[in-house]
C-alpha positions in Angstrom: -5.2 -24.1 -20.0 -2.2 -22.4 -18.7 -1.3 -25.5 -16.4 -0.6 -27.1 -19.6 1.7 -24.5 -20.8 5.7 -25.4 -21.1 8.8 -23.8 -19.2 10.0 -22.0 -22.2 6.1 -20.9 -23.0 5.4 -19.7 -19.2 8.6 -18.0 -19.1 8.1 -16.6 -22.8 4.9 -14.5 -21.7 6.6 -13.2 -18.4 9.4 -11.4 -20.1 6.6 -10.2 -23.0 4.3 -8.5 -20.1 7.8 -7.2 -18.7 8.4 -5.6 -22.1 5.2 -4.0 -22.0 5.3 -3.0 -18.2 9.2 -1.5 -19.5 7.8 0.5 -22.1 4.6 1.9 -19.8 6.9 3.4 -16.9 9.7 4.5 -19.0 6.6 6.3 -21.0 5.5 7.5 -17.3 9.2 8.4 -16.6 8.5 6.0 -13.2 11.2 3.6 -11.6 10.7 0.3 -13.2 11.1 -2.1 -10.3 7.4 -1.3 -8.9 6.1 -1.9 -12.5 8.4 -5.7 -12.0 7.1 -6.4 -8.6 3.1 -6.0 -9.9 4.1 -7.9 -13.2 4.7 -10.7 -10.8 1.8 -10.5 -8.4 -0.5 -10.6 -11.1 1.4 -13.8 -12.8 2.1 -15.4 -9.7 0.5 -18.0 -8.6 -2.0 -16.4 -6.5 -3.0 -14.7 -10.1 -2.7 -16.1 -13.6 -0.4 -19.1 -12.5 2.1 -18.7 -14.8 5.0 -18.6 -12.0 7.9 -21.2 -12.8 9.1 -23.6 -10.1 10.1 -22.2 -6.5 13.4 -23.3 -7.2 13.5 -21.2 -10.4 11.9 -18.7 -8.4 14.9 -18.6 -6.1 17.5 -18.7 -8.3 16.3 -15.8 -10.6 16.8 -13.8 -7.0 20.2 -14.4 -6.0 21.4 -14.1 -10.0 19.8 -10.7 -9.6 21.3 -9.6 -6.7 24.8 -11.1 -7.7 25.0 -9.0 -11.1 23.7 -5.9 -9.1 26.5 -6.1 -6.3 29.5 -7.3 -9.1 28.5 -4.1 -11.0 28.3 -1.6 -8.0 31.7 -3.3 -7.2 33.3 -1.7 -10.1 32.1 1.7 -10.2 32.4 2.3 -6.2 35.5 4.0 -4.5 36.1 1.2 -1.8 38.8 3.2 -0.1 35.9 6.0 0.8 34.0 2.9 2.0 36.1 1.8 4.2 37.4 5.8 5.5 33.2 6.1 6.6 33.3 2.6 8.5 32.1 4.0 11.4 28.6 5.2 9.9 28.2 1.8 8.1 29.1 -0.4 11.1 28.0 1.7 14.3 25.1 3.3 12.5 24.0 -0.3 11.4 24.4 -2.1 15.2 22.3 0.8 16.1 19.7 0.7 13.4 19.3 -3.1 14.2 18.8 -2.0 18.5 16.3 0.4 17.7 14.4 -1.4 14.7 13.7 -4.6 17.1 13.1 -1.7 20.1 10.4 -0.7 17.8 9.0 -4.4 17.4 8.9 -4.9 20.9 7.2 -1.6 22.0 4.6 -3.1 19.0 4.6 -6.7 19.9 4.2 -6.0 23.7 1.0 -3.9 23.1 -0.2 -6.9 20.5 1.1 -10.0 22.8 3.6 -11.0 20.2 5.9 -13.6 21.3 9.9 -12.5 22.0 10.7 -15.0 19.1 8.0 -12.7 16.7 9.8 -9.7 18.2 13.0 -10.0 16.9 12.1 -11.4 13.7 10.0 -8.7 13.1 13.0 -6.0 14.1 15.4 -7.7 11.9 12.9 -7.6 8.9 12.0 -3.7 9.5 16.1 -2.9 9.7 17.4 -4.4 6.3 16.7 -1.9 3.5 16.6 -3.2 0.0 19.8 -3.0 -1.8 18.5 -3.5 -5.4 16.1 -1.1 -5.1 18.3 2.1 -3.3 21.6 1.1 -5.6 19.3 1.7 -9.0 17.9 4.6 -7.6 21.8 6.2 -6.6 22.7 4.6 -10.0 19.7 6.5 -12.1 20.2 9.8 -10.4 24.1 9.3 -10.8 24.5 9.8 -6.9 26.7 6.8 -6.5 30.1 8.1 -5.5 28.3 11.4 -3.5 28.9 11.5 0.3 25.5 10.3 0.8 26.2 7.5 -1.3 28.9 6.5 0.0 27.3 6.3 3.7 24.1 4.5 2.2 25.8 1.9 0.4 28.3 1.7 3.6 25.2 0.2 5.7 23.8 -1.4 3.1 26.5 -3.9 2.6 27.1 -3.9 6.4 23.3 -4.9 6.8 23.6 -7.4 4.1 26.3 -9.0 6.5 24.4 -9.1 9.4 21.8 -11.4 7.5 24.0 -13.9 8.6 24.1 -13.6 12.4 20.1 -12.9 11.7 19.6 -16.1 10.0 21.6 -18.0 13.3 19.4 -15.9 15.6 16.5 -17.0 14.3 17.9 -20.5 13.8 18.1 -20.4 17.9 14.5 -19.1 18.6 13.4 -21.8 16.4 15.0 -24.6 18.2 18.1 -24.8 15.5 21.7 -25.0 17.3 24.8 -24.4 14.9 27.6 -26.4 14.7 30.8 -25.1 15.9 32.2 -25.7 12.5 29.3 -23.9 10.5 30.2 -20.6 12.6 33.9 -21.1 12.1 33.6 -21.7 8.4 31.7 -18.5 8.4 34.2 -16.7 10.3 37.1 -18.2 8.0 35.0 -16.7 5.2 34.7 -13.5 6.2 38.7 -13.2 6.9 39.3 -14.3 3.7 36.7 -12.1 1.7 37.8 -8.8 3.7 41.5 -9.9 3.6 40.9 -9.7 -0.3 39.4 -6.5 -0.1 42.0 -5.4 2.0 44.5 -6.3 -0.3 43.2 -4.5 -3.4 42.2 -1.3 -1.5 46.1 -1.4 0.1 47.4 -2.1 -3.8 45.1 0.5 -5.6 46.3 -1.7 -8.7 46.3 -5.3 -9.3 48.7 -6.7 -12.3 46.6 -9.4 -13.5 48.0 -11.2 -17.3 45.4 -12.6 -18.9 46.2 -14.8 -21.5 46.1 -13.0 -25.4 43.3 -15.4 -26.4 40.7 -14.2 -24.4 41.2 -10.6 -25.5 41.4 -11.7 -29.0 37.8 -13.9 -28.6 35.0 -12.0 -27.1 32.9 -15.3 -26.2 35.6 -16.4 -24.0 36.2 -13.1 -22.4 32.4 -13.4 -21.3 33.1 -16.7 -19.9 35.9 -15.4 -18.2 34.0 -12.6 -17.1 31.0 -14.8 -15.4 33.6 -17.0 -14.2 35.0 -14.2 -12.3 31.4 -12.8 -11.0 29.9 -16.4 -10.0 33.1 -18.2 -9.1 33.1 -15.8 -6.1 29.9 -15.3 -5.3 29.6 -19.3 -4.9 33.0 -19.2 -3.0 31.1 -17.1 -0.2 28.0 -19.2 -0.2 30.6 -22.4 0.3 31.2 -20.4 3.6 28.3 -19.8 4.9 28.2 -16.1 3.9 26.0 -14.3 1.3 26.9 -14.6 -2.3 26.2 -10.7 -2.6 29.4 -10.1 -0.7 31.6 -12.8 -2.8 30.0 -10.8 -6.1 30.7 -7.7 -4.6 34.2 -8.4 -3.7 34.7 -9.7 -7.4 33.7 -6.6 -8.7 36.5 -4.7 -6.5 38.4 -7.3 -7.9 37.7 -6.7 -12.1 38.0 -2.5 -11.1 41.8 -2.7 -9.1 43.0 -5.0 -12.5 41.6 -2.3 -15.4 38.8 -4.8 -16.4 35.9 -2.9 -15.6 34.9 -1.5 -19.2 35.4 -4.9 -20.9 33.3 -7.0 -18.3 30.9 -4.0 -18.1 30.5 -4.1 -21.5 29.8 -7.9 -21.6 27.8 -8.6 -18.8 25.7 -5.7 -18.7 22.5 -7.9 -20.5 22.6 -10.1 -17.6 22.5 -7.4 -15.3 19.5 -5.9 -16.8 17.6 -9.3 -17.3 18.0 -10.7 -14.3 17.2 -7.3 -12.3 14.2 -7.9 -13.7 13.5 -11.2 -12.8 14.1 -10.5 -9.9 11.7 -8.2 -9.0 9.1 -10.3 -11.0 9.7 -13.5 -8.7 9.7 -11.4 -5.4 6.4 -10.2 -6.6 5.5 -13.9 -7.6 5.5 -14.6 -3.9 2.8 -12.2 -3.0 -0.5 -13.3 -2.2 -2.6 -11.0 -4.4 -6.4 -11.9 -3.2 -4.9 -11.6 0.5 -3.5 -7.8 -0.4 -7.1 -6.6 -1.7 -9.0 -8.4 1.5 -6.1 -6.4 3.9 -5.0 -3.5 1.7 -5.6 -1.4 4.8 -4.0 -2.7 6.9 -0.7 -3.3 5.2 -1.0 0.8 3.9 -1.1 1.6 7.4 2.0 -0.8 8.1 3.3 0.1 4.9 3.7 4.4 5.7 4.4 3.2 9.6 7.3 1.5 8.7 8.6 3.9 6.0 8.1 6.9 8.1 9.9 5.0 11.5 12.6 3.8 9.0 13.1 7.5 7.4 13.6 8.6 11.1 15.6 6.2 12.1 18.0 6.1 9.4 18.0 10.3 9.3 19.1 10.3 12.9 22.2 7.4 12.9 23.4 9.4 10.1 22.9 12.8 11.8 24.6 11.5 15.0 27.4 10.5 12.4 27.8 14.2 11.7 26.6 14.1 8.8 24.7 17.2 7.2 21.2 17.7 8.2 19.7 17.3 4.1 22.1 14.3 3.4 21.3 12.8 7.0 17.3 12.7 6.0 18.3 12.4 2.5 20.1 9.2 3.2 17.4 8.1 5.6 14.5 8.6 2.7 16.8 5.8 0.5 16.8 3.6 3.5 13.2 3.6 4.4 11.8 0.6 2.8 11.8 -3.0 3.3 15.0 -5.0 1.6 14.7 -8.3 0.0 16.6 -10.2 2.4 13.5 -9.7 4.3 11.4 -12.3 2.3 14.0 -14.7 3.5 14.3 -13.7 6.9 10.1 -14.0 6.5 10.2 -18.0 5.3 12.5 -18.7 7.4 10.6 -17.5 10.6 7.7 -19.9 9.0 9.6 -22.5 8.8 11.1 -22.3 11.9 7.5 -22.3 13.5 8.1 -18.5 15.0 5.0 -17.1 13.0 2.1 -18.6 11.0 1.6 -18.6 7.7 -0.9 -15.9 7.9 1.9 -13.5 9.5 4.0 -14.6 6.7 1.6 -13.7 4.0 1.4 -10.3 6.1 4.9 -9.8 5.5 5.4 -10.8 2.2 2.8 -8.4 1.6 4.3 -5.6 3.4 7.5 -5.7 1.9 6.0 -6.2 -1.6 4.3 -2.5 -1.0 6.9 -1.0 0.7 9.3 -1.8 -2.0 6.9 -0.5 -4.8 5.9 2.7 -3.0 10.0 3.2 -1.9 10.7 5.2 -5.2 7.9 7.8 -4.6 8.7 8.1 -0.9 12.6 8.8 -1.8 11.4 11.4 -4.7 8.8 12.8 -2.2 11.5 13.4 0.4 14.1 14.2 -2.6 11.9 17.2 -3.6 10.7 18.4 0.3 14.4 18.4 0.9 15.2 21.2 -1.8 12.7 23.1 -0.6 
């Protein structure tokens, strides 16, 4: 019966069991992005098979991710960014050395090929943006010093996804084209040099015509156009469209925008958040997770313990204090969701199996519903 259900009727009962999943953890006063990511293992198609197309799948990802970086954009001090670029840059180089160092003192002991290795190191070092910026953003922690640091390596680590991507591209028998890297590097000049720009300004004068303040369905327009136009400018070079939406949101704040394009796309935001988390967890295997669930616990705690270590001692060797240091390294102990790329790509570049793959799809799925109670667990040893 439900292989015979429409689109609209498929997607209809996804965002009704959202609703319901909503009004449960807001009623438990938990974080609802573990309530999403279960909503979509058991709708998935290793449960009810009510998933929509992959394509669908993937596209309810990256609008997620785009409205989350546009709106952290606006409401983030870039020039405090940018004065802490040592943490985020250095701290992120060394995060990546010490994450694959990791792997390989794993992988030797197991026999795991030097392709499996670094795959597996560049999965464990990106943390998961969507999840840590709601938490920063729920707890009104966002423009605090360790705020600042976190979201610092965040967006560096989103940038290294890249370079990952062309790593793992290599081990797989892929060889870029001297034009593909240039058009990335091209892309990155001219994203920064905007960046650079506003931060320099403080203010951009920016005359928008009287119409679109006069008619509010145009201003929305004008406001996606914004928010997408460069997200897809970024993805044209070769880069992530996080950074293009992120930069537009720098963008909207320097011209006096932000309340009027908060205002409008803040729906958006909110819905596809939640897709998002729904169609990550679409792509867990849930039989697979009951036949291994202890396994990936154990891999699970590993890997959010090593992270929280980690993490806490880059930002302590940044001078940092010692309860912001492993405060900030609690926020940065899961798995991000760059990973599940990073994971289908080393399938399909024939460095892993499928069964590793469903191993890590797994893993991350857990680690990132579990994250909120291991940052709150930390949160409250912390104050003690």
């Amino acid at each position: 019966m439900i292989e015979h259900l429409l689109p609209l009727e498929r997607f209809g009962i996804i965002v009704f069991v959202v609703l319901i999943a909503g009004l449960l953890l807001t009623y438990l006063r938990q974080p609802r992005v573990a309530g999403y990511l279960v909503v979509g293992m058991l709708l998935g198609p290793h449960g009810f098979g009510l998933s929509p197309t992959h394509e669908l799948n993937e596209f309810l990802s990256e609008m997620g991710v785009v409205f989350l970086l546009f709106f952290v954009g606006m409401e983030v001090s870039v020039a405090q960014l940018i004065k802490g670029w040592k943490i985020s840059v250095i701290g992120t180089l060394s995060q990546i050395l010490l994450s694959v160092g990791f792997a390989w003192l794993i992988g030797w002991w197991n026999g795991w090929s030097v392709g499996e290795i670094i795959l597996i190191g560049f999965i464990i070092t990106l943390s998961s943006t969507a999840v840590v910026l709601t938490v920063l953003q729920n707890w009104k922690e966002l423009d605090t010093p360790v705020g600042e640091d976190v979201l610092g390596i965040l967006l560096v680590q989103d940038l290294m996804v890249v370079p990952m991507l062309i790593i793992l591209g290599l081990l797989g028998g892929e060889t870029p084209t001297t034009f593909s890297i240039g058009l990335q590097i091209l892309g990155g000049l001219l994203i920064f040099g905007l960046i650079g720009y506003v931060v320099m300004k403080g203010k951009v004068t920016v005359r928008t015509p009287k119409v679109f303040q006069e008619d509010e369905e145009l201003e929305l327009y004008l406001s996606l156009a914004i928010c997408l136009g460069l997200a897809i400018l970024t993805t044209v070079f070769g880069l992530s469209e996080a950074l293009g939406a992120f930069a537009a949101g720098i963008f909207v704040s320097a011209a006096g925008w932000t309340d009027r394009h908060s205002r409008l796309l803040h729906p958006f935001k909110v819905l596809f958040m939640a897709l998002f988390f729904v169609s990550i967890g679409m792509l867990v295997n849930l039989p697979y997770v009951l036949e291994h669930w202890g396994k990936i616990t154990f891999l699970v705690l590993l890997i959010l313990i090593v992270n929280t270590v980690i993490n806490g001692l880059i930002l302590r060797g940044g001078k940092r204090s010692f309860q912001d240091s492993w405060y900030g390294g609690f926020l940065l102990s899961q798995i991000g969701e760059f990973s599940f790329v990073l994971a289908s790509v080393g399938l399909a570049s024939g460095i892993w199996s499928e069964g590793r793959e469903q191993m890590a799809y797994a893993t991350i799925a857990m680690s990132l519903i579990l994250s909120p109670l291991w940052i709150g667990m930390g949160k409250a040893l912390l104050r003690r």
